[in-house]
N, C-alpha and C positions, 0 to 999 in steps of 0.2 A: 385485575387483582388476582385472579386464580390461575394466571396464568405468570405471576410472578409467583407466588405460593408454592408453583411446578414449582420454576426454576430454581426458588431457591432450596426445598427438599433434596431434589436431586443434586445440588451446589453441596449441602448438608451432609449426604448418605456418600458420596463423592470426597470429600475432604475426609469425614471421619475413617474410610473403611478402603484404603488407597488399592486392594487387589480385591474390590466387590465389581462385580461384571452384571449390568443390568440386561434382566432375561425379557422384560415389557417395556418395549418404548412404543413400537408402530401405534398403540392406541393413541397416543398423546403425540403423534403427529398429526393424526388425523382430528383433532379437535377442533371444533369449531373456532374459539377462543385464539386458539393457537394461529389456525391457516388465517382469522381476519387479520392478528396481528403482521404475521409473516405477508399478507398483502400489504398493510398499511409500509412498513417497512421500504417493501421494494419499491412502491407509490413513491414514498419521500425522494427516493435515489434516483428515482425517474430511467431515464433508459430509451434507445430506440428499441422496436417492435425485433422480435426473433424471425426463424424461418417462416413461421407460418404467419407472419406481416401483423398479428392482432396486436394494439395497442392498447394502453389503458383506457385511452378514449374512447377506444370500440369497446372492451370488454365493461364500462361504467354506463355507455348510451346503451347495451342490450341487456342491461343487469347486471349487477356486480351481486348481488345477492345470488341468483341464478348459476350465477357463475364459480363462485364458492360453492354454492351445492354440489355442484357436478364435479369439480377436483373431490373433494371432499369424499362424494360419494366413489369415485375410481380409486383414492387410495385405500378407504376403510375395507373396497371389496376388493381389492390387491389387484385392480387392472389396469392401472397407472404402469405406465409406459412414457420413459423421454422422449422427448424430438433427437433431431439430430441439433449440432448445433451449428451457428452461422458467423464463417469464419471470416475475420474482418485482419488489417494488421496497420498498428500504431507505429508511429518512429519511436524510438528507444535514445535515453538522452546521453548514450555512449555511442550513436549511432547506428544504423540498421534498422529495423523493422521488428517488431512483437507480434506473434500472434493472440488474439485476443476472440476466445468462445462466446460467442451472445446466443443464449438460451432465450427459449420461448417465454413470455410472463408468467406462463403454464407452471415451468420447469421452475425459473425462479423462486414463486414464491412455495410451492415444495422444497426446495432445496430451503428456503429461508424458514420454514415450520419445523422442517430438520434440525439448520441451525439451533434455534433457539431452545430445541429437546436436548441437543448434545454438546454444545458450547460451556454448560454447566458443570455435564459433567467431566468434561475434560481439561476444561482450564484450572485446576486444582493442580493439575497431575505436570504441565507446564512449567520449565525450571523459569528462574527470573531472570536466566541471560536471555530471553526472548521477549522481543518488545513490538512484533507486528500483531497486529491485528486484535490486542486482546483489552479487555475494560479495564481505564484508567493505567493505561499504558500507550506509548505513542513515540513516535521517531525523534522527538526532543528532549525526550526521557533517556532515550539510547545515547542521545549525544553526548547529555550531559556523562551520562556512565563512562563514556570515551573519555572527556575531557579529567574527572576524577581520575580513572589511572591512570594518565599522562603525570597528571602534576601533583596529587597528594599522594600519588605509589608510586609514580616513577619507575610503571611497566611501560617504555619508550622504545621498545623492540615491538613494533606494532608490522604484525603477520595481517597485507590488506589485501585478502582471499576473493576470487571472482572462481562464480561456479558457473559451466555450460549448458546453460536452457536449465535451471532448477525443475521448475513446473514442469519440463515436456521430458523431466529423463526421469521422475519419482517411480520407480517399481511397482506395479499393482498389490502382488503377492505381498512383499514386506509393510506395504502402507495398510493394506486391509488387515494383516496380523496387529497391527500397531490400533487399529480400529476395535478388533476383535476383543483387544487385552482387556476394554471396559465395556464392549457392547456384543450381550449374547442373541438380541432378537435376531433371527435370520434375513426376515422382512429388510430390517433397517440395511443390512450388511449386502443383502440383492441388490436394493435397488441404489446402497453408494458406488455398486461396482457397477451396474447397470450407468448409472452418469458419467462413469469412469469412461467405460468402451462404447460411449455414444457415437456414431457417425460425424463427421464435419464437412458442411457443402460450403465451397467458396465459388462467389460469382466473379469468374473475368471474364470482364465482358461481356458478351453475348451465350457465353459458355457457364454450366453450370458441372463444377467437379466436385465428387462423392469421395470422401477417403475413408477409412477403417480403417488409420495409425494407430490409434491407444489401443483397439481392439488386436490388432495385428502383432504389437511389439508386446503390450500388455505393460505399457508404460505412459508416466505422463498425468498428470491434475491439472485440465482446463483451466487457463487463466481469464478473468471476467468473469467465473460463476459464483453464486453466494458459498455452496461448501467448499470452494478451491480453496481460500484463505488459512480453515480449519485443517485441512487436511495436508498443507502444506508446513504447518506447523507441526502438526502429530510427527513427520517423516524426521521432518531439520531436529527434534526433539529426540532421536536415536543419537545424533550426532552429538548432542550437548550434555547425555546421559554416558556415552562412552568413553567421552574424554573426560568425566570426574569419577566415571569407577576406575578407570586404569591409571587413574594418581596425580595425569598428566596439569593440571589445572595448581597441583600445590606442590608439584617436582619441576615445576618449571617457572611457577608464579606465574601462568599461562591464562589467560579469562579473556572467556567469548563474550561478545557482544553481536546478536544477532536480530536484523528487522528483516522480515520474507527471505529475501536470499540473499541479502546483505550479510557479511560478515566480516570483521577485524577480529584480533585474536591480541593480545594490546598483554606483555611479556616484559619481567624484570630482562635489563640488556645480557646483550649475550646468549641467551635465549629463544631470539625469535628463528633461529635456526633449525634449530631441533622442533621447535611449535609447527614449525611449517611444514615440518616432514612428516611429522605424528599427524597433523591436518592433512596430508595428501594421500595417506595411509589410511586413516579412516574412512575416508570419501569415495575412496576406491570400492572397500569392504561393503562400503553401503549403497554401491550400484549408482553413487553418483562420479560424475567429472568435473575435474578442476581445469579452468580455464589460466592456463601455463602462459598466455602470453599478457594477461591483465593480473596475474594473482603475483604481487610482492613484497618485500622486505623492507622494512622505512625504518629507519634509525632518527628518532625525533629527537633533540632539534633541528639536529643535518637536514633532515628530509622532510617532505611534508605530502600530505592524502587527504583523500576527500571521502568522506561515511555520510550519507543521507543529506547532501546538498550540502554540507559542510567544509572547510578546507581546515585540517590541523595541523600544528606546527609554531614557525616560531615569528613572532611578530615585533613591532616596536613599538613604543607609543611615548608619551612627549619624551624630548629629552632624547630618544634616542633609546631606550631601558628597554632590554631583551623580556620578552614573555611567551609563555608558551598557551597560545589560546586557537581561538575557533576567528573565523568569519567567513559569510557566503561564498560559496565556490564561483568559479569564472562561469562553472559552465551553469548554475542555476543562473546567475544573471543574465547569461546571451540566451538562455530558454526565456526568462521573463523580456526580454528583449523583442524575441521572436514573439511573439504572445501579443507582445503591445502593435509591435510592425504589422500582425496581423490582421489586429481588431482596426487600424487605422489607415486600413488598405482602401483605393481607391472603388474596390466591390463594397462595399459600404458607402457610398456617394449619398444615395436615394435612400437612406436611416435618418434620423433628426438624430442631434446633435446631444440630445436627452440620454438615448439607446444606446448611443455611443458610449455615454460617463457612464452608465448601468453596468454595460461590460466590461470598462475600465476599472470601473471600481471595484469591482470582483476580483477581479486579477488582483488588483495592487494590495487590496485587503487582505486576502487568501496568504498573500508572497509577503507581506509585511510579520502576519501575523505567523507563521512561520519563521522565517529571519527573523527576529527579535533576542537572540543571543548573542553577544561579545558585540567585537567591534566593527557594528553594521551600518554606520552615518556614511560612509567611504559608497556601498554600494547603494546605501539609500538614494545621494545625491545624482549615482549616476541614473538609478533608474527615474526618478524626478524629472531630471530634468530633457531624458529622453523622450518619456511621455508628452513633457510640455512641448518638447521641438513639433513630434508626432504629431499631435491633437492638432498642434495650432496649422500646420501644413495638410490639414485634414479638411478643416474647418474652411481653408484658402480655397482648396480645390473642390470643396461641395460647393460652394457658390462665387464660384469663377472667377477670383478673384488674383488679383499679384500680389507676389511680393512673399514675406516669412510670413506673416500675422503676429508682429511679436507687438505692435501699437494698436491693432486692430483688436487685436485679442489678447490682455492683459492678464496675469494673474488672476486679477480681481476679478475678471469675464470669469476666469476656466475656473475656479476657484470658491467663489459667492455666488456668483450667479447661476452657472451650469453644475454645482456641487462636485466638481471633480475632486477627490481624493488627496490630500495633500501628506505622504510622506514627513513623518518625521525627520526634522532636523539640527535636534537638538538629542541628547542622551536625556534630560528631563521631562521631553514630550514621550518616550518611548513607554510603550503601552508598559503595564508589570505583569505578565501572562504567568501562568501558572507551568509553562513550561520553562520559565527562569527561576524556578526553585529547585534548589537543591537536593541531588536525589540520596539518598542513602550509603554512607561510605561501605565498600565490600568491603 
């Protein structure tokens, strides 16, 4: 309770007084209230262990009380110090590889007592074309925003912008001035640059390699850390401020639509020419790069793009009747694909069959409840009924058996009995999620 009372003060003093620069925060990171919350938080999100290997399960069996004390006690006396951080790298669903920074639980849940000091007072100051990361906003929100200027403004000169390493090229110097503009404590301002120019050890192999890149170039907001998300928005937030004071947004009928580093720029026609130039002009200015060979020009209905797992453009439906909508992109489907092929992999043999629907159902849930705009029965069936192939040849080969499983193992087996997840198939079954409401016409 008093630690919503913070937040919402500061949310308060933040909205009413938009060029007030708060001189006290470090006290109210270090609050007690505050750091339990900012654990329970990172608790829920769970997480493997950082460099220094402790997990939550070691840091709850030797005291979590104890254990709070002691952060607690390092930041209130200011000798709180980050780790380095421990660099892993994800596949990327355009291909490639991602680096991805995992901080210590140490680091985290300071970074998350952070958070919830400054998230307040910043998200006032956040224009509405920005839809990552912030309360009661979300990537279906964004979509729908696309889909509105398609078709009740009929901005169809849609600018589909790909930027180079967003997170790993963000300037230290302009991001911390963009920090500065509402936070005067010094404390706070140390120790974001201090996370900033953190170390990063990556293990291959038998080998253990030290780098000092964000330190060295002095660029760069670690992706996988709790303040990256915030500080990634403050930066993209220059961008979406420049292009409405220089006119560009109602001399061009021009409107961003931006989630992390996602961006369309979605242009009465004719248009998206100019949008695209004035976008590569800025981004330049702002020490970022545009990625020249993924960033272009779509003329919808001719043409059609994908923003946030979505494919837009122009569709049919009975009859043959041209429309201009959304459905799941190819390549979220062959990700949800790869997803199921994986959990149904013969390394999974020696699991019960239980384990198996548990993590299936996860998947399908997550990815259903997501896809649940426009015309989604098309990839519902395929994924349906690819799981079904999956599972049932799953179930064949844990206990040794021939054949498909398709009489052995019925619907009604995978279905009733085992509670696997069944896929809407019907437009009437489909859930009514609150990301299928309508968002506000610009």
């Amino acid at each position: 309770m008093k630690l919503r009372k913070l937040q919402t003060s500061l949310h308060a003093k933040a909205k009413a007084e938009p060029s007030f620069r708060f001189y006290s925060l470090w006290d109210k990171v270090c609050r007690e209230d505050v750091l339990r919350e900012a654990y329970r938080q990172c608790r829920l999100h769970g997480g493997v262990a950082g460099l220094d290997g402790q997990s939550f399960e070691a840091i709850e069996s030797q005291g979590l009380e104890r254990w709070l004390g002691n952060l607690r006690e390092e930041l209130r006396t200011k000798q709180y110090r980050p780790q380095p951080l421990l660099r892993v790298w994800i596949p990327k669903s355009t291909g490639g590889e991602r680096p991805l920074g995992i901080a210590s639980i140490r680091d985290r849940v300071a970074q998350a007592a952070m958070h919830l000091v400054l998230s307040p007072i910043f998200e006032p100051d956040l224009p509405s074309q920005q839809y990552g990361f912030r309360p009661g906003l979300d990537a279906k929100l964004a979509v729908r925003r696309v889909y509105y200027h398609l078709t009740y403004h009929e901005r169809r000169d849609v600018v589909d912008a790909d930027l180079s390493d967003y997170f790993g090229t963000i300037p230290h110097g302009p991001l911390l001035k963009c920090v500065a503009r509402r936070v005067a404590d010094g404390q706070v301002l140390a120790t974001i640059k201090a996370w900033l120019c953190a170390p990063v050890v990556e293990r291959v192999k038998r080998d253990v390699k030290r780098t000092t890149e964000a330190r060295d170039t002095k660029r760069g907001v670690p992706q996988g850390t709790v303040v990256g998300p915030l500080l990634a928005n403050l930066y993209f937030r220059r961008f979406v401020l420049a292009w409405h004071r220089l006119g560009l947004a109602s001399k061009l009928d021009a409107h961003i639509v931006n989630y992390a580093d996602d961006l369309v720029i979605c242009c009465r026609p004719r248009n998206g020419r100019a949008a695209m130039r004035e976008m590569r002009r800025l981004m330049t200015r702002l020490g970022l790069q545009v990625n020249e060979r993924k960033t272009r020009l779509v003329q919808v209905p001719e043409g059609r793009f994908d923003f946030l797992g979505y494919t837009f453009g122009r569709f049919y439906g009975r009859g043959g009747v041209p429309y201009i909508g959304t459905q799941p992109s190819q390549k979220a489907v062959s990700r949800a694909v790869r997803r199921i092929h994986e959990e149904t992999s013969r390394r999974w043999n020696l699991t019960s069959a239980e384990e198996r629907v548990r993590e299936l159902n996860w998947i399908l849930r997550g990815w259903s409840g997501y896809f649940n705009q426009g015309p989604v029965l098309h990839a519902y069936d395929k994924i349906r009924q690819y799981t079904e192939q999956r599972f049932r040849r799953w179930l064949v080969k844990k206990h040794k058996q021939r054949g498909t499983g398709y009489r052995r193992y019925p619907d009604e087996y995978l279905y009733k009995t085992l509670g696997l997840f069944r896929l809407p198939s019907r437009r009437a079954d489909l859930p009514r999620a609150k990301g299928m409401m309508l968002c506000p016409k610009a």
